[in-house]
TIVO-810094 format. One record per residue: residue in one letter; x, y, z of N, C-alpha, C in turn. Coordinates in pm, whole numbers, plus 50000, padded with zeros to 5 digits. Layout:
// TIVO-810094
+------+-------+-------+-------+-------+-------+-------+-------+-------+-------+
: gudo :    nx :    ny :    nz :   cax :   cay :   caz :    cx :    cy :    cz :
+------+-------+-------+-------+-------+-------+-------+-------+-------+-------+
:    a :     X :     Y :     Z :     X :     Y :     Z :     X :     Y :     Z :
...
+------+-------+-------+-------+-------+-------+-------+-------+-------+-------+
// end
This chain:
// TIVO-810094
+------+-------+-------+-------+-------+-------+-------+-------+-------+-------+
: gudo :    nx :    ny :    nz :   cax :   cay :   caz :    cx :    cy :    cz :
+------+-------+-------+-------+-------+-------+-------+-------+-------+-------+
:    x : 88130 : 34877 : 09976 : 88020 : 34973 : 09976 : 88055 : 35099 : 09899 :
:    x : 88189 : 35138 : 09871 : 88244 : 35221 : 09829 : 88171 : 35225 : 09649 :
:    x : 88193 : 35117 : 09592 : 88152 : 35069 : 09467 : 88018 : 35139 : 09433 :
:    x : 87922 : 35045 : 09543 : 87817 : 35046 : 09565 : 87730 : 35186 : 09571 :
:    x : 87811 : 35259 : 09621 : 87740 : 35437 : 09687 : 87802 : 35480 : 09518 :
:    x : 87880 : 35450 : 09472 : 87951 : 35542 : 09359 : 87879 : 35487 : 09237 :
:    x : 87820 : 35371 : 09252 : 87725 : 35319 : 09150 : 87599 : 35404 : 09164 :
:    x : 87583 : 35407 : 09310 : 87431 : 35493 : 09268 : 87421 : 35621 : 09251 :
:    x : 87535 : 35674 : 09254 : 87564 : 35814 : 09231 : 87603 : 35824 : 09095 :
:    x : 87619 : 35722 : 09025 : 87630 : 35771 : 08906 : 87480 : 35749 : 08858 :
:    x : 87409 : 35673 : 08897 : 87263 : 35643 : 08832 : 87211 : 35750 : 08859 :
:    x : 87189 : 35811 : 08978 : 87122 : 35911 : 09038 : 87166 : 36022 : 08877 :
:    x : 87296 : 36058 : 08851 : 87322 : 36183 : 08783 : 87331 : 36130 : 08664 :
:    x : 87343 : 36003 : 08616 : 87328 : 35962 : 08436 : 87225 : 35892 : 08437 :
:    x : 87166 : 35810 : 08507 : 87072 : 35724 : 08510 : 86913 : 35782 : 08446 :
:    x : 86808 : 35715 : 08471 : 86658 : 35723 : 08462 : 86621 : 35842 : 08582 :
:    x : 86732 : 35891 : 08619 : 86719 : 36010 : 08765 : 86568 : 36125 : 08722 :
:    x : 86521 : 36140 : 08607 : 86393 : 36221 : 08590 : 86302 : 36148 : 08563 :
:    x : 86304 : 36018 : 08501 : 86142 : 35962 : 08490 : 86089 : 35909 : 08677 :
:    x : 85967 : 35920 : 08592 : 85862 : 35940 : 08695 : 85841 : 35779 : 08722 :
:    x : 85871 : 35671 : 08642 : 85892 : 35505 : 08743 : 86019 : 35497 : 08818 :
:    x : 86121 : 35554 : 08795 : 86191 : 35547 : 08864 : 86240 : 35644 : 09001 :
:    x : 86147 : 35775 : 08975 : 86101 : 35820 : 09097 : 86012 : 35746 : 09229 :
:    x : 85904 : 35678 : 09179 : 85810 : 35596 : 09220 : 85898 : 35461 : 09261 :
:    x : 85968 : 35441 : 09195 : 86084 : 35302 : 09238 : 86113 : 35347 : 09406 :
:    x : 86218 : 35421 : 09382 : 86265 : 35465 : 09468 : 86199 : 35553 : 09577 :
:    x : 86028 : 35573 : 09578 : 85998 : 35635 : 09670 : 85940 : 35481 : 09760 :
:    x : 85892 : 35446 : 09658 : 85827 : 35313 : 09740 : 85991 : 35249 : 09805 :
:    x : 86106 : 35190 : 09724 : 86183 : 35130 : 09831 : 86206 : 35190 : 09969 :
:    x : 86217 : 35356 : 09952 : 86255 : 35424 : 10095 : 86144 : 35403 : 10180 :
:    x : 86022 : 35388 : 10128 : 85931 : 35348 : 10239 : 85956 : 35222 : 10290 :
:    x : 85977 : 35140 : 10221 : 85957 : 34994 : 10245 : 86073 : 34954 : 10353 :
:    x : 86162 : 35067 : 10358 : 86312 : 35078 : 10405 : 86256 : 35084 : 10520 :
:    x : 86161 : 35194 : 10579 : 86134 : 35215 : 10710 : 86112 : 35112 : 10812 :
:    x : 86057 : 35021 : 10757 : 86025 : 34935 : 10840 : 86159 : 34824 : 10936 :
:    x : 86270 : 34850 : 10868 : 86401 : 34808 : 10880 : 86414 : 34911 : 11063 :
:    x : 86369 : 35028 : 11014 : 86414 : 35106 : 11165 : 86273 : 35119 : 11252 :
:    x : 86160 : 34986 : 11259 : 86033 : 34996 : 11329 : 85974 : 35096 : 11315 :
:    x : 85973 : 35134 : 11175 : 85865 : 35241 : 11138 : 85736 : 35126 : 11011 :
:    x : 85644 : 35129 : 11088 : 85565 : 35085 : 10951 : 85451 : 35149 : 10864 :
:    x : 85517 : 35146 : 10805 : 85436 : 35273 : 10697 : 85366 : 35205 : 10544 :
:    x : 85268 : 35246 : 10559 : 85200 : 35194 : 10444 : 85232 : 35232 : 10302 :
:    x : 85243 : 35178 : 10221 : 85316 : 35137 : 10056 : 85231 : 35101 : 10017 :
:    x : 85120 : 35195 : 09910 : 85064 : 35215 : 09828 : 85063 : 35338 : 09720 :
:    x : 85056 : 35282 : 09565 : 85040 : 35401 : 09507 : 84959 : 35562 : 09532 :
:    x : 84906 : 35548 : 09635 : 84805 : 35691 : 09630 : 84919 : 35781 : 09719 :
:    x : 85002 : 35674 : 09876 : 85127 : 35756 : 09889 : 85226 : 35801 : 09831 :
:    x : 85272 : 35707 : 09767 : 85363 : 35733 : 09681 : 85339 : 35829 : 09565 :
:    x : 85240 : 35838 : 09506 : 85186 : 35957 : 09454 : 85192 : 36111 : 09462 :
:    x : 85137 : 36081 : 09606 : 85100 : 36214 : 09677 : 85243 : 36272 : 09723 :
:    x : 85342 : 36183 : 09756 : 85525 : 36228 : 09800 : 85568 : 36286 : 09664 :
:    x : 85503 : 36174 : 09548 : 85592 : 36263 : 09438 : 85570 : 36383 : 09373 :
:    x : 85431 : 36429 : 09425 : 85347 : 36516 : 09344 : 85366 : 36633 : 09459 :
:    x : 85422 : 36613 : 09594 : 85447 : 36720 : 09677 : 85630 : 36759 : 09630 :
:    x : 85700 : 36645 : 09581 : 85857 : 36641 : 09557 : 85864 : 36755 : 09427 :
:    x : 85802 : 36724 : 09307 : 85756 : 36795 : 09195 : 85736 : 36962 : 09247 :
:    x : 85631 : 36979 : 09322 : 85598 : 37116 : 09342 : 85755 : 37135 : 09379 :
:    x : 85823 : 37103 : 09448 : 85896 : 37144 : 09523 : 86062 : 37186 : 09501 :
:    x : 86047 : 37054 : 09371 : 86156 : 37130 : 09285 : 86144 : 37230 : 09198 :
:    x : 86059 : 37258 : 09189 : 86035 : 37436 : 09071 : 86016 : 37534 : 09164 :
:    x : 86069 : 37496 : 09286 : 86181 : 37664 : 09422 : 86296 : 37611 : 09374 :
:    x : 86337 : 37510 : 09289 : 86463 : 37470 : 09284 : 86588 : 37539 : 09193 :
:    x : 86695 : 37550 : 09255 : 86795 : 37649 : 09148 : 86766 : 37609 : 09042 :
:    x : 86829 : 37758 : 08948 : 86763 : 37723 : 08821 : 86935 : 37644 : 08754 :
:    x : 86906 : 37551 : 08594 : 86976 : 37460 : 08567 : 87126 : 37502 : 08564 :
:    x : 87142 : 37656 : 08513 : 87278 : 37714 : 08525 : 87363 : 37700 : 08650 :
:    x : 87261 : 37767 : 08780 : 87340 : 37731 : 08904 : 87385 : 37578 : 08965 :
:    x : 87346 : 37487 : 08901 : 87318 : 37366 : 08912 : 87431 : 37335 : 08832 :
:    x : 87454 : 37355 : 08722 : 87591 : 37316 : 08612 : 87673 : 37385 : 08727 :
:    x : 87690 : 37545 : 08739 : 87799 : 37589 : 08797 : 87877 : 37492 : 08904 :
:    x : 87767 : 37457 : 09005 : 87796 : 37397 : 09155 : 87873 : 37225 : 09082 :
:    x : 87772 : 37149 : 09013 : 87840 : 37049 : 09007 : 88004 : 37064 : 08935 :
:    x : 88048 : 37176 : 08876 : 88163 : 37209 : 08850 : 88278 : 37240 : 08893 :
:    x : 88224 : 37262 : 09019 : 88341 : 37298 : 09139 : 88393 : 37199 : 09143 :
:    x : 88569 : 37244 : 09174 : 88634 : 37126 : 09222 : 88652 : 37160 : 09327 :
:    x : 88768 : 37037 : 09414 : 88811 : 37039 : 09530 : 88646 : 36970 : 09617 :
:    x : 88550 : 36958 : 09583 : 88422 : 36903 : 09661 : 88376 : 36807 : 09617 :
:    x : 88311 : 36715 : 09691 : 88296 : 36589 : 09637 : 88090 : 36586 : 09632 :
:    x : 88064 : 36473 : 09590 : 87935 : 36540 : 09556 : 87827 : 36514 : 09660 :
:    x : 87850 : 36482 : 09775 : 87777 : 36517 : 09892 : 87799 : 36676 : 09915 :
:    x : 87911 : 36706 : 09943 : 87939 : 36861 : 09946 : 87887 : 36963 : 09828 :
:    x : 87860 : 36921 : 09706 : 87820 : 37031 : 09626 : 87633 : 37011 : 09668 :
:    x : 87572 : 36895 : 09682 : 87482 : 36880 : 09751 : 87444 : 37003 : 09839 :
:    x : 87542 : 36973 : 09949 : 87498 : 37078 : 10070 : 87538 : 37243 : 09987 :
:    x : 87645 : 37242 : 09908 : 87657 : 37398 : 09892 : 87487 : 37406 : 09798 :
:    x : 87452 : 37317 : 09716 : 87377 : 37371 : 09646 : 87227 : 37398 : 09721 :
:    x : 87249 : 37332 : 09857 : 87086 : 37411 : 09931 : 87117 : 37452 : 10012 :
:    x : 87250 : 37498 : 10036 : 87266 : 37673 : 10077 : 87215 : 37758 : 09993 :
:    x : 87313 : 37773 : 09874 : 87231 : 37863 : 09779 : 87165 : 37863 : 09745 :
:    x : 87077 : 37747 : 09793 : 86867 : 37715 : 09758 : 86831 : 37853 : 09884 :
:    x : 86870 : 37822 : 09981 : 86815 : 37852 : 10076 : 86839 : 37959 : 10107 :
:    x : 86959 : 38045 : 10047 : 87005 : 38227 : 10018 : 86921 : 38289 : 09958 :
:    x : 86902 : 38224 : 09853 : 86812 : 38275 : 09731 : 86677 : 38335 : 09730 :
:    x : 86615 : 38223 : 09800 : 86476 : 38191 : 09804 : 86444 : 38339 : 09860 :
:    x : 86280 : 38362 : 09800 : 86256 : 38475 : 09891 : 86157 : 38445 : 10017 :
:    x : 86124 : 38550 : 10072 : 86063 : 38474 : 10213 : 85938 : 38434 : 10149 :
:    x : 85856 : 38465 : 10036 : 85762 : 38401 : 09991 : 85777 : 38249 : 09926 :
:    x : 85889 : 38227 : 09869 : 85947 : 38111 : 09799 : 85935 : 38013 : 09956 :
:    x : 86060 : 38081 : 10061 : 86114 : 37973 : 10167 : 85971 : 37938 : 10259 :
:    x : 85837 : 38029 : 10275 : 85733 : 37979 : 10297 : 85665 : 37867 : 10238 :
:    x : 85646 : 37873 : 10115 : 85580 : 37775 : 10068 : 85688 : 37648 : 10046 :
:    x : 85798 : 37666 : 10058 : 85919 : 37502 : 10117 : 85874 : 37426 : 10214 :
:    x : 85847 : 37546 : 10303 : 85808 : 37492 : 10417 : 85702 : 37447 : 10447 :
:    x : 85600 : 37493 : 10383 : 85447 : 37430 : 10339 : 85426 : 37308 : 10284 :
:    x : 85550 : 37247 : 10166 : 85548 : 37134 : 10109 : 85642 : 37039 : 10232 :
:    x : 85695 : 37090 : 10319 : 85784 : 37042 : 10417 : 85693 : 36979 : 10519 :
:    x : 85561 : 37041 : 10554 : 85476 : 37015 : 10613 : 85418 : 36915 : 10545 :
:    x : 85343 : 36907 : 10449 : 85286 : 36804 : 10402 : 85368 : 36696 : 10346 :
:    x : 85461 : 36720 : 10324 : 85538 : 36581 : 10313 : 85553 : 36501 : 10457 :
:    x : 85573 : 36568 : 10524 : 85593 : 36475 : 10660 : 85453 : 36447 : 10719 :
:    x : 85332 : 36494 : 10715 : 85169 : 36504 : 10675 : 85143 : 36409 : 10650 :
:    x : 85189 : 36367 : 10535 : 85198 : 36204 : 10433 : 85235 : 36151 : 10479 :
:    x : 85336 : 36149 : 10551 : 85415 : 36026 : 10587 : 85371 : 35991 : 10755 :
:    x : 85335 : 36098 : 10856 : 85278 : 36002 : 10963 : 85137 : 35960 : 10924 :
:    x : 85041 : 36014 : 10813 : 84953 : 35949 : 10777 : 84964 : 35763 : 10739 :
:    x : 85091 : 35802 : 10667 : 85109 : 35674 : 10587 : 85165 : 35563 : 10702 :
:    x : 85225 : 35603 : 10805 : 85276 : 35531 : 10952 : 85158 : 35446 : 11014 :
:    x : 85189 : 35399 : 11064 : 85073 : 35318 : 11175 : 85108 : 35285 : 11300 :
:    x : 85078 : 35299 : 11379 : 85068 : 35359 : 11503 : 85201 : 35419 : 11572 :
:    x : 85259 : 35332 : 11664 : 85329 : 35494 : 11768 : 85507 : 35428 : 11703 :
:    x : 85564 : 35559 : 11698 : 85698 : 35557 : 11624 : 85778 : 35461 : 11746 :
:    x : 85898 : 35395 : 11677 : 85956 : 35344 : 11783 : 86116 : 35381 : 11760 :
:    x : 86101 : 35500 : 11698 : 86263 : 35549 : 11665 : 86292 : 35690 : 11701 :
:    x : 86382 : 35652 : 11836 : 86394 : 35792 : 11896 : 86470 : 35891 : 11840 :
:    x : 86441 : 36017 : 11868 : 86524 : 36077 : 11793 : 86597 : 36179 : 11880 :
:    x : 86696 : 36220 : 11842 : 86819 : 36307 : 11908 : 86714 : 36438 : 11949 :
:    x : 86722 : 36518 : 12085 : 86626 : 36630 : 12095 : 86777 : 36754 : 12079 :
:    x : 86681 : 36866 : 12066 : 86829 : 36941 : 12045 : 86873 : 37039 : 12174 :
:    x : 86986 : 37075 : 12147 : 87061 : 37144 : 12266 : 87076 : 37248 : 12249 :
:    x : 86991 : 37316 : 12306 : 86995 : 37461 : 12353 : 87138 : 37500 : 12460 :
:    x : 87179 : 37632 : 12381 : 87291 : 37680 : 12459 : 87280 : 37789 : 12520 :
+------+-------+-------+-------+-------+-------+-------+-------+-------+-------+
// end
């Protein structure tokens, strides 16, 4: 699996990673994925659409390409970790008008997606712990 994750991590960062079929590839497989964890969610272009066209808005709050060179440049981190540093510094940055409307596309993405669900979830999820 090792191979496997490092194959798609290189596609993801050399690959077709900006066209828009291979966005659509990969939005439809993650749906189609759900159903693996008793989620069934409907897979049609007008969803898949509407995820990519909320994903789009959503990367132009996104660092701009310099901070993006910088981060993937770090060493000592591997690239799950420059991942997370890089939406920290998404999420430093942003102003409270920017981190509002994240959260607006945050809403409607998940909007879409129990739309796109059909009927009652069967995947529990962890509640959190208050201290």
């Amino acid at each position: 699996t090792y191979y496997r994750a490092s194959a798609e991590v290189f596609e993801f960062i050399h690959g077709e990673g900006g066209s828009e079929k291979y966005g659509e590839q990969r939005t439809r497989e993650a749906l189609q994925a759900l159903k693996q964890l008793g989620i069934d969610a409907r897979v049609d272009d007008e969803i898949i659409s509407r995820l990519l066209k909320v994903s789009k808005e959503m990367n132009e709050l996104a660092l701009s390409p310099d901070m993006e060179e910088k981060i993937q440049k770090m060493e000592g981190i591997d690239f799950i970790g420059k991942k997370h540093v890089a939406d920290y510094v998404n999420l430093l940055t942003m102003s409270d008008r920017q981190f509002e409307e994240w959260l607006n596309f945050e809403r409607t993405r998940r909007n879409i997606l129990k739309a796109a669900a059909a009927g009652p979830m069967k995947v529990q999820v962890q509640s959190s712990k208050k201290s």
